[in-house]
N, C-alpha and C positions, 0 to 999 in steps of 0.2 A: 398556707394559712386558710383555717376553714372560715364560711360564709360569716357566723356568730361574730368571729373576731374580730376579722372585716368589717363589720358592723360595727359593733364598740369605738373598732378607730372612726371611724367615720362622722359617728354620732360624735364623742368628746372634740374631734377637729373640728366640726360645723359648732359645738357649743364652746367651745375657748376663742375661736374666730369670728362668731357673730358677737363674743361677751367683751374681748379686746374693739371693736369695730364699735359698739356698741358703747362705750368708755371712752373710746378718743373720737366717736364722729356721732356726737348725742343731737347732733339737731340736724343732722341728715334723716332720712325715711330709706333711703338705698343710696348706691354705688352707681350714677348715671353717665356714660360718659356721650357727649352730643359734638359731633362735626359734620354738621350739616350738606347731604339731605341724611344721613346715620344718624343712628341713636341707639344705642344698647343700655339697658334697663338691668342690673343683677340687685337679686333680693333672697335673704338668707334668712329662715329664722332654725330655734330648738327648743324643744321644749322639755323637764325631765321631773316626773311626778312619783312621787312617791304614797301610798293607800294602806288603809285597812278596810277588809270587809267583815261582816260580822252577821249573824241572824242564819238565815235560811240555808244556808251550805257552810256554815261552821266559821270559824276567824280565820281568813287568807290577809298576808301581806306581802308583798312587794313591789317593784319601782318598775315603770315603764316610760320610755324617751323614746321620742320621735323627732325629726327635722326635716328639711327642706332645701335646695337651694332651686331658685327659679328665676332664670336667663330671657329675656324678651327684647329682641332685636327688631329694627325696624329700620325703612327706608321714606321717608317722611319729604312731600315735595307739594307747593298748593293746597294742603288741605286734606292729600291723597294721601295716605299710607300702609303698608305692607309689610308685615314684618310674620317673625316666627316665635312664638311662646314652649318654653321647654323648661318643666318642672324631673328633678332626681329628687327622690327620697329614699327616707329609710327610718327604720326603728326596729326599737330590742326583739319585737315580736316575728319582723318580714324581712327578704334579703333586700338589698340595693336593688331598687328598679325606677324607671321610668313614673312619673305622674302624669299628669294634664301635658299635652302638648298639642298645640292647634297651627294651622295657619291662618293670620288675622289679615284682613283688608277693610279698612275703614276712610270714610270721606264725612261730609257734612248731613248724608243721609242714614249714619250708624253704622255699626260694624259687622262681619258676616267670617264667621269663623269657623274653618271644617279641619278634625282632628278628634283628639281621645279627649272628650271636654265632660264637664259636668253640663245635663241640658238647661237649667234655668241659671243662668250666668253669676259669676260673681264678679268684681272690679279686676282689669286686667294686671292692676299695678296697685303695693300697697294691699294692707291685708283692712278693707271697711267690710261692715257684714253686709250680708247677703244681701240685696231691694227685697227680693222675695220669701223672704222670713220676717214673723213680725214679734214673735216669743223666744225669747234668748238669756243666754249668761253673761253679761258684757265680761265681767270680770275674768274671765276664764280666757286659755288661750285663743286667741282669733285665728288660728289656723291649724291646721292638724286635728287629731284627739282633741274634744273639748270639749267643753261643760256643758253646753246646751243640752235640752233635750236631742236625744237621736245623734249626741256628738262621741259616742261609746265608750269614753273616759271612765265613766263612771265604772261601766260595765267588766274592764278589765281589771277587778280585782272581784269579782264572784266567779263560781264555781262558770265554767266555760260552755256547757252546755244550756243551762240556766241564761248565760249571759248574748248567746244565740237567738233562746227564742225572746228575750224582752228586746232584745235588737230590732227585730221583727217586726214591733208594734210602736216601738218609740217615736218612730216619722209622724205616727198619727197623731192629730191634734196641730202641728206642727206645720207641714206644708200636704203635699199632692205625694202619695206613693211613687215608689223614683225619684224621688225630688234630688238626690244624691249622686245617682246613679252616673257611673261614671265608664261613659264607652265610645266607641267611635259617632260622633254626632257632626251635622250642618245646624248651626244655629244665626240668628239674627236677632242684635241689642237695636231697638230704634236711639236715638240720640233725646237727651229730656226736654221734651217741650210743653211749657206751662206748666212741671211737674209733673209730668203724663211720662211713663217707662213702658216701653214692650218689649217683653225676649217672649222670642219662638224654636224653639228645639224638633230635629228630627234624628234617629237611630232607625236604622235595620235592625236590630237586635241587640235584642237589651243579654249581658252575659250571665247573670247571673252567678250564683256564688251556691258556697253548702249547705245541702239540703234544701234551694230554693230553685224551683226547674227554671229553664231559661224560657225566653217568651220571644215573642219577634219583634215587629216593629213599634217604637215609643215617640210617640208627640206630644211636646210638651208646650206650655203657657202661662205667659201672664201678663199682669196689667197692673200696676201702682201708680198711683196718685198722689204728691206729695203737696202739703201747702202752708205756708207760713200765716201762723197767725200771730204779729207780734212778736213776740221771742221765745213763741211756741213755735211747735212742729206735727203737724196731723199728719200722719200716713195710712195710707188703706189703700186695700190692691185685693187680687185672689189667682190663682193659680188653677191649670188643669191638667191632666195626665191624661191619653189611651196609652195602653197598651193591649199588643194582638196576642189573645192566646193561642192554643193547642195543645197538643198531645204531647205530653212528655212519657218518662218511665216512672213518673209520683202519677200520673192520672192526666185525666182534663181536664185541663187549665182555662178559665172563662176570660173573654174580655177582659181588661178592667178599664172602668171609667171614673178618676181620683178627679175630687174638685175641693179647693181650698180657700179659705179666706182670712184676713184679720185685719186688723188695725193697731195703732200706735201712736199715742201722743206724748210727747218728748215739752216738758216742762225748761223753760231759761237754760236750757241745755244740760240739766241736771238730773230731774227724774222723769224717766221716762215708765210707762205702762204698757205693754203688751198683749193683745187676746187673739187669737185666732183658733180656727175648725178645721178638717178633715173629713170628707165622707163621701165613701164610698158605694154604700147601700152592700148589695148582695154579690156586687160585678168583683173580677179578677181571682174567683176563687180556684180550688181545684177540687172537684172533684174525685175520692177515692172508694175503691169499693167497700163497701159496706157502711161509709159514708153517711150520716145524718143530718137534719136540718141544723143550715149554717146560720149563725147570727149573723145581722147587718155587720160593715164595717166601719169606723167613723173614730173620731175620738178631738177634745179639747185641751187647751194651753192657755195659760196666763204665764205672767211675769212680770216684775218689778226690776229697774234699776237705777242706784243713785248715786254719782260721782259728786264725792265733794275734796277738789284740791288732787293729790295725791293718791285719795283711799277710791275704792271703788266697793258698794255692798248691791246685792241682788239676790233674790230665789224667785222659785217658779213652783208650779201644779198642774201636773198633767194627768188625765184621764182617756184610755185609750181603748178599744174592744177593735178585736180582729183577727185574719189568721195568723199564729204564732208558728207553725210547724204543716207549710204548705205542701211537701213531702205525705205527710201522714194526714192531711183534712185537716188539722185541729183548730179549734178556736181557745183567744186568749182574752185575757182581762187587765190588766194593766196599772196601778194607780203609782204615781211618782212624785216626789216634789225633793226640791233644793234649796238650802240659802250658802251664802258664802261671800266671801270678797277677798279683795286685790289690792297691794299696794305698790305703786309705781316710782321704783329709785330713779328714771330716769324715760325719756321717751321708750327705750329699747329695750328695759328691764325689768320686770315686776316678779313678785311673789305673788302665789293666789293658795286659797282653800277653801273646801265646799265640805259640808257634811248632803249626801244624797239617800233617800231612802224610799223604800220600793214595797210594794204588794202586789203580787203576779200569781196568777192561777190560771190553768185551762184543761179543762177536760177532766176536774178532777183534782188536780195537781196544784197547792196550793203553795208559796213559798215567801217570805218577806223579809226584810233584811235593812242592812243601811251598809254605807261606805263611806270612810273619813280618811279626804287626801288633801294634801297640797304640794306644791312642786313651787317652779318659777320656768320664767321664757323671757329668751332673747330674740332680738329680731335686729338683720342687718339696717 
């Protein structure tokens, strides 16, 4: 049986078993089983979307699913605890492999985890979004492929190389370049005091992916602040990146020095607002020969989102300028926005759809388009 197939089963087993699971255990979040000083944590979700794309590479459609399952085990005695996180995935597009897997040790003064992690953390258990994102799609999946900006959902129903370089620039506006990046790291969550969060991430070497040369070491940051006012909710934080460059076979690769910021305030738990930056200035570029003067890099994000009951609606607008195609020198332009929403049959099951639409140009090269999807996701 080839990989594809493999896949297929794997993907409808994880979504008939998270959607059965998800029907008879609707006020669960996971599958916990605790005999103290043990604990083992299992959490499953799938998601499976179906698009049209239209405009600038012509009308593409078809359907793309992704899942999860992700196991966290732990040894819990005093306050101390020690456990192991191990994420399998898969989707229509990659074979079965590995995700996130770390080893965690936490006490009363935060947690310190070294393994294949993404650097600016996300909740260990339980899909909440990011601390360190402040511009998002609530309504869209919360893990995997998603609606956000820079969440590449959108992107997989336009023409593929097209879909490459807006990839490229979508982070911007959004968080710190690498803000994703997902490779063998030591990081440190402090624990939240007064609403104060810190994670700190360290990488030897960032891997990079195609057509983007790899670089060396990444250190990452940040800081949020969260504070209630009433039955509001104020967040604001910011974020920073180095990474070391060099010399690859695209040229020379400069420093980069990413720094981010936003804020957020979340109304009676209903509508929340979103704004945050990106900027880079001139740093992390590459250099290729014949190579002309680079634009700054930088770029901005808003967003909107309103749950009322059941339904969930939200869009966003982003504006981004930067390298697009770090292989060849190029600079891009960017302009994006979304609206959409979500309706939840139950904690574990919702329907969502977004219409997204794009204007991208660089170097000349100008293209624009829209895409109209919707799908649904289970989560165990």
């Amino acid at each position: 049986m080839n990989v594809t197939i493999a896949q297929r089963f794997v993907l409808l087993g994880l979504l008939a078993g998270t959607a059965l699971s998800s029907v008879t255990h609707q006020a669960a979040a996971q599958i916990v089983v605790a005999d103290a000083p043990f604990k083992l944590t299992l959490e499953a979700y799938g998601n499976a979307t179906g698009g049209l794309g239209f405009g600038a590479a012509g009308t593409r459609a078809g359907g793309f699913a992704d899942g999860a399952v992700r196991v966290f085990g732990q040894l819990v005695e005093g306050g101390f605890g020690v456990g192991l996180r191990v994420v399998l995935m898969t989707s229509t597009d990659d074979a079965i492999d590995w995700g996130e897997r770390s080893l965690v040790v936490s006490d009363r003064w935060g947690r310190i985890e070294v393994g294949w992690r993404q650097g600016l953390p996300d909740v260990l258990t339980g899909y909440a979004p990011n601390p360190f994102q402040f511009v998002s799609a609530e309504f869209g999946p919360a893990s995997g492929a998603s609606l956000d900006p820079n969440g590449r959902l959108q992107t997989r129903f336009i023409d593929r190389d097209l879909a490459r370089r807006i990839d490229g620039l979508s982070i911007l506006g959004v968080s710190t370049s690498y803000f994703a990046d997902q490779s063998p790291k030591a990081l440190y969550v402090s624990p939240k005091v007064d609403g104060w969060l810190l994670g700190v991430s360290f990488a030897p070497q960032i891997e990079g992916r195609a057509g983007v040369p790899h670089r060396g070491a990444l250190v990452q940051g940040g800081l949020v602040k969260e504070a209630y006012l009433g039955a509001d909710v104020l967040r604001l934080g910011g974020s920073f990146a180095f990474a070391r460059g060099g010399t690859t076979e695209a040229g020379r690769v400069d420093d980069l020095f990413s720094f981010s910021g936003g804020v957020e305030y979340v109304i009676d738990a209903a509508l929340a607002f979103g704004a945050s930056f990106t900027f880079n200035a001139k740093s992390g570029l590459t250099s290729v020969p014949g190579g002309g003067e680079r634009a700054a890099v930088w770029g901005v994000a808003a967003s909107v989102n309103y749950t009322d009951g059941p339904w969930q609606w939200g869009a966003y607008a982003q504006f981004a300028r930067g390298e697009s195609e770090p292989a060849r020198g190029r600079d891009g332009r960017l302009i994006a926005g979304q609206v959409g929403g979500a309706y939840r049959f139950s904690q574990k099951v919702r329907a969502f759809g977004a219409l997204w639409g794009f204007d991208f140009s660089d170097e000349g090269r100008r293209a624009a388009g829209a895409v109209a999807l919707g799908g649904f996701r289970i989560q165990l």
